[in-house]
N, C-alpha and C positions, 0 to 999 in steps of 0.2 A: 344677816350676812353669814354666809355660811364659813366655818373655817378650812385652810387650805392644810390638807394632811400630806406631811414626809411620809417619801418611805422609811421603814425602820435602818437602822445601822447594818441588818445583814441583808437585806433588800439591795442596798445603798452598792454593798460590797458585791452583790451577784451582777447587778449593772453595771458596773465598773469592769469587773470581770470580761462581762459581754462584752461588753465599747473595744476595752484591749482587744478579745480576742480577734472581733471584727476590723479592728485598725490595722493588725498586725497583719491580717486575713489579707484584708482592700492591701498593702504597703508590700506582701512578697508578689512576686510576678507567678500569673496563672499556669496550674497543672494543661501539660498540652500531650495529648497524643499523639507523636511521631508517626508511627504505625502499629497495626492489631491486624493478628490472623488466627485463627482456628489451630489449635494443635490436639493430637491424640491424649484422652484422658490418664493415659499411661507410657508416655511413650520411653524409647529404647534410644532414640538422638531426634531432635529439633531439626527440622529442616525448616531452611528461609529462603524462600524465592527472590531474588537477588539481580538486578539491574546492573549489568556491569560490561560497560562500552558496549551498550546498545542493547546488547542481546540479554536475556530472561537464563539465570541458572539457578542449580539449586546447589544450597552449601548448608552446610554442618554449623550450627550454632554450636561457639566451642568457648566458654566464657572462662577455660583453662589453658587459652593458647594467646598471647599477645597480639597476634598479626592477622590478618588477610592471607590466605592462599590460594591458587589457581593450581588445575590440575596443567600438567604439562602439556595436555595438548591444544590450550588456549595462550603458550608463550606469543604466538602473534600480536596476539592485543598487547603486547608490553612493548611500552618501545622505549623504558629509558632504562637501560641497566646501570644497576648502581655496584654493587659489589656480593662477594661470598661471606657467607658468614655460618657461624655453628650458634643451634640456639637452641634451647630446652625444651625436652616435650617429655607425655608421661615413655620409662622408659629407657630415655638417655641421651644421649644429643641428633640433634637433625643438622648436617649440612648443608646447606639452601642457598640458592643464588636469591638477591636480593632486587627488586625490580621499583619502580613507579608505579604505584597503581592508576588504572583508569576511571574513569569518572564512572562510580560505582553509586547507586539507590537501593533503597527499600522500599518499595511502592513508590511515593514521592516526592519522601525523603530520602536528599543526598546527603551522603556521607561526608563527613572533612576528608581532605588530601590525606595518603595514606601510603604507607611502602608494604607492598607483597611478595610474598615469595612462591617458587612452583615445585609441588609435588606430586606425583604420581595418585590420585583417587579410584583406579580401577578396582582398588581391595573394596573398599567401602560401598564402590558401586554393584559388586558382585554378594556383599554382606548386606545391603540393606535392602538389595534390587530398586534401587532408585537412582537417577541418571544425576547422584552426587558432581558437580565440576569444582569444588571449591569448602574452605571454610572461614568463617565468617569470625572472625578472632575479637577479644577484648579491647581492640584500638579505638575506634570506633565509640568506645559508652564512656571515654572519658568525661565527657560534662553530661552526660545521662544517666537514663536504669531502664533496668530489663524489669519486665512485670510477667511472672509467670505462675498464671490461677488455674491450675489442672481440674477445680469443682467446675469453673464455668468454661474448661476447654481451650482457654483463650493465653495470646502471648501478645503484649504489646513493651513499645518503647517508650519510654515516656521522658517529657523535659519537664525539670522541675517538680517532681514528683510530692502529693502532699499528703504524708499519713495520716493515719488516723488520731486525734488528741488523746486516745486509750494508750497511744504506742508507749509501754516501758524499755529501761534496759533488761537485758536477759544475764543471771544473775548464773555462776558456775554452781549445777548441781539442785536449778532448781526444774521443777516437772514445766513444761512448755505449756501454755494457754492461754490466750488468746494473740495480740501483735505484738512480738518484740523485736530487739532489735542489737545488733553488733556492730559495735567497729569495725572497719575496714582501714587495714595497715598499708600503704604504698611505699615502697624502698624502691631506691634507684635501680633499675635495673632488672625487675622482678615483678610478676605480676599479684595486683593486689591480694589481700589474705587475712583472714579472720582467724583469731585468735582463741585455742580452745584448750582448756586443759581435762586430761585425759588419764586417770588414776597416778597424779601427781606430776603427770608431763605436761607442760608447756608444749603445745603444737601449731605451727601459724600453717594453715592450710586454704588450698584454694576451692572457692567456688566452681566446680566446672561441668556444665552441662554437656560438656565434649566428649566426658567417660562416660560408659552406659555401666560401669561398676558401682561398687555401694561406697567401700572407705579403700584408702589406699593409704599407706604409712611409708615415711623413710626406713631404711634399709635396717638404720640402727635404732629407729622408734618400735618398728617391729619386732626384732628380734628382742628388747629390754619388756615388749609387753607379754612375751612366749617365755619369756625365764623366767615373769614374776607371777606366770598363769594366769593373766587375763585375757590370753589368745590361744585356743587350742589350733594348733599345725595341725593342716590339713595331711593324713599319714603318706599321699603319694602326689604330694604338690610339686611344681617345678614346671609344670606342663606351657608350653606357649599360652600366651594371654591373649587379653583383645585385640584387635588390631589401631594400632597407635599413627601419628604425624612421622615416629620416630621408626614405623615397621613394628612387627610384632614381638614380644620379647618374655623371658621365662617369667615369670610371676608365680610365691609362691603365696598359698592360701590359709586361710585360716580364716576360724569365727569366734568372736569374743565372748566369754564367760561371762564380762561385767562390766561394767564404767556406763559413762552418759555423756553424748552429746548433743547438746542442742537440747536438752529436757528426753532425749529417746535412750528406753531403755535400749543396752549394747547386748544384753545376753540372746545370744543364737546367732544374731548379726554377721554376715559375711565380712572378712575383712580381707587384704592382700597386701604382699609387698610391692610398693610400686619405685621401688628403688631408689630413685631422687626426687621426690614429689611428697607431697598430704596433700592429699585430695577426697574431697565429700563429694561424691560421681552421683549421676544423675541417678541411682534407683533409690540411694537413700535421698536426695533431694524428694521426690515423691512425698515422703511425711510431709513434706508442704506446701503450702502456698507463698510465693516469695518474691521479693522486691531486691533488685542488686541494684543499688543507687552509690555508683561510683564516682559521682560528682559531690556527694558530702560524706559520702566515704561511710557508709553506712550499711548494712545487711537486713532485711526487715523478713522474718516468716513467722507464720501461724500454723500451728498444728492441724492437719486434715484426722482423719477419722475413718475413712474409706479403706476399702479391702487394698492391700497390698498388693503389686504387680507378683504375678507367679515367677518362680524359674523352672523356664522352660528346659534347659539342662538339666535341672536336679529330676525332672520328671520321666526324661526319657533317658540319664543319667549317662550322659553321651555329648562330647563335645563335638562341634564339626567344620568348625571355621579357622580354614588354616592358611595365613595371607590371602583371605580373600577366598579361595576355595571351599568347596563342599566335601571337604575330607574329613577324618575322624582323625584328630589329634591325640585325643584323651577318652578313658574313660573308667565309670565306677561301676564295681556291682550294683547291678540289678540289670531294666527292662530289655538295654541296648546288645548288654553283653549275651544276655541270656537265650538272647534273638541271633546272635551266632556273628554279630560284628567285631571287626577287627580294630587298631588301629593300620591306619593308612588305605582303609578301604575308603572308595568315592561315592557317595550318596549321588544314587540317581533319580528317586522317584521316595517322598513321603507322606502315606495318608494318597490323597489328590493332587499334591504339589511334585512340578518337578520343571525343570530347568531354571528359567529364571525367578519361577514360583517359590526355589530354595531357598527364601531370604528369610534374615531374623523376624522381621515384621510380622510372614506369613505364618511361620512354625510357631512365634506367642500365640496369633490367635486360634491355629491347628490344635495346639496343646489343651489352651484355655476352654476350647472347646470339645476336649476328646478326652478331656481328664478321668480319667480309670477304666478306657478302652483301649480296643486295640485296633492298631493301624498296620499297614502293610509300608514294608519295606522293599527297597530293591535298590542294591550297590555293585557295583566293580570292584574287584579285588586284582593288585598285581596285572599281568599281562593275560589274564583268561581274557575271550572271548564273548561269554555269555556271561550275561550278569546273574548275580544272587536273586535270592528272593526268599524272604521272611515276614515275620509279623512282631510287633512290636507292642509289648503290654503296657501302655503306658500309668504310670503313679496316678495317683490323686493328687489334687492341687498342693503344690508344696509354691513355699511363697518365698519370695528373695527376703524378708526381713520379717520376726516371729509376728503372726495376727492377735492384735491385742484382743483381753476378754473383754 
């Protein structure tokens, strides 16, 4: 007869292991995906095509704004008004009438009940050339997460989301690699925020895929990291900023010397004042790959690796988006100035593009693709009749945040 052999004691304990992990597995309710779309491997704002009383629009994923918006000229679809109210955006306060919103999807998944409010989109729709009606706010992912994979292009919703069993906590000050993960702090009244310290500050900062900026600091976080030199001021900062929920507004600039967030080196790193806000805006989201799972209150990214998004500004060294318009706000020495542009001149024609062609969209991938040539220009200046015409030397790739070696 032959004898019946145990496993050994660490046998014994790896089976156990299993069975748990498997029970625990079979005992939580399954990963489901809401919805999944294609997004640009780089992009500058998330757009989500958006079911909303009936009709198909496109809105701003904005996971730094609490609410739902409609452009003003969809107030028809509201029909329950609730009241006025002032509420935060990057910037400073927005005034907004306060609505019911309508029976709003995402593909075919509907939304819980929600209250909306209406603002003007024309800036946005003339900034990104896309037929923007709306944004798409944080209301919405309370018992969800957003999953956003830039290596495989893809952005989906997910319920009950299940990491990976590698996922650690992410520890202040250590290098980023492979899944970790942060807290997510909810206070009344305020939308959620991860927790960061930043050359001995304390900063609770929001997730938001609604800035197309890198970092954005309170008024007084900033100014304590410019007196201790780990922000060099930009020498002729102050210029209008992005275009914001809240209108456009002065911002000044700067790039940090040193610190670390998230495991990413801070030196050369764009940074900004964004006056009432900390914000990690979408171009520094870009270093990853990320999970906002705001039902267990949780932040999950992994380091990517890939070439960094250009700036398109720094290359042609010329700002040009002024509420929405194709005007020159600002600019730096080199290719723009040297091309004999003003501010307050109107870009009519850049490279190939020109009317509605003038969007940010287009000029990244003009740039990206023209990097240390030269393009033709041609703007309006003042009340002349005939427009200018120039050429424009454009930089070499310069990158929104330094390309590692």
């Amino acid at each position: 007869m032959n004898a019946t052999k145990f496993p050994s004691g660490f046998t014994l304990l790896a089976v156990l292991i299993s069975w748990l992990l498997a029970s625990a597995s079979q005992g939580a309710a399954a990963e489901e995906v809401l919805y999944e779309q294609q997004i640009r491997p780089r992009p500058l704002h998330i757009i989500v095509p958006v079911n909303c009383d009936g009709q198909r629009r496109l809105m701003i994923l904005d996971t730094g704004f609490a609410m739902r918006a409609l452009d003003s000229s969809l107030q028809s679809h509201l029909h329950e008004y609730l009241r006025e109210e002032n509420l935060d955006a990057i910037g400073g306060k927005l005034k907004a009438k306060v609505w019911k919103s309508p029976p709003t999807a995402v593909g075919r998944w509907k939304l819980p009940p929600a209250e909306v409010i209406t603002l003007d989109c024309a800036p946005f729709r003339r900034v990104l050339g896309t037929d923007v009606r709306g944004i798409l706010g944080l209301d919405f992912l309370q018992e969800d997460a957003l999953e956003v994979n830039y290596d495989q292009g893809r952005l989906r919703f997910l319920r009950n989301y299940q990491p990976p069993l590698s996922v650690t906590p992410f520890l202040p000050g250590e290098k980023s690699g492979g899944m970790k993960f942060l807290p997510v702090s909810i206070s009344d009244h305020s939308l959620p925020t991860v927790r960061i310290e930043l050359e001995g500050i304390v900063v609770n900062t929001d997730i938001d895929t609604g800035s197309d900026g890198s970092i954005s600091l309170q008024t007084e976080t900033f100014e304590k990291l410019v007196a201790n030199g780990a922000i060099a001021p930009e020498p002729d900062s102050g210029v209008l900023g992005e275009v914001t929920a809240a209108g456009t507004f002065t911002s000044h600039d700067g790039t940090f010397t040193r610190g670390n967030i998230l495991g990413i080196d801070l030196k050369g790193v764009p940074v900004s004042d964004g006056r009432n806000v900390n914000v990690l805006g979408l171009s520094f989201l870009l270093h990853f790959n990320f999970v906002y799972d705001v039902a267990v209150q949780r932040f999950y990214f992994e380091r990517r690796h890939g070439e960094p998004p250009i700036s398109a500004a720094a290359m042609k060294a010329l700002f040009i988006y002024r509420k929405g318009h194709c005007e020159v706000f600002a600019l730096r020495p080199g290719p723009a100035e040297d091309a004999g542009l003003q501010k307050g001149d109107r870009i009519l024609k850049l490279g190939p593009l020109r009317g509605k062609e003038l969007n940010v969209y287009s000029m990244y991938d003009l740039c990206e693709a023209s990097a240390g040539q030269t393009i033709e220009v041609e703007y309006a200046r003042g009340g002349k009749s005939h427009p200018f015409k120039s050429q424009i030397q454009l930089r070499e790739k310069r990158f929104i945040y330094p390309v590692e070696p």
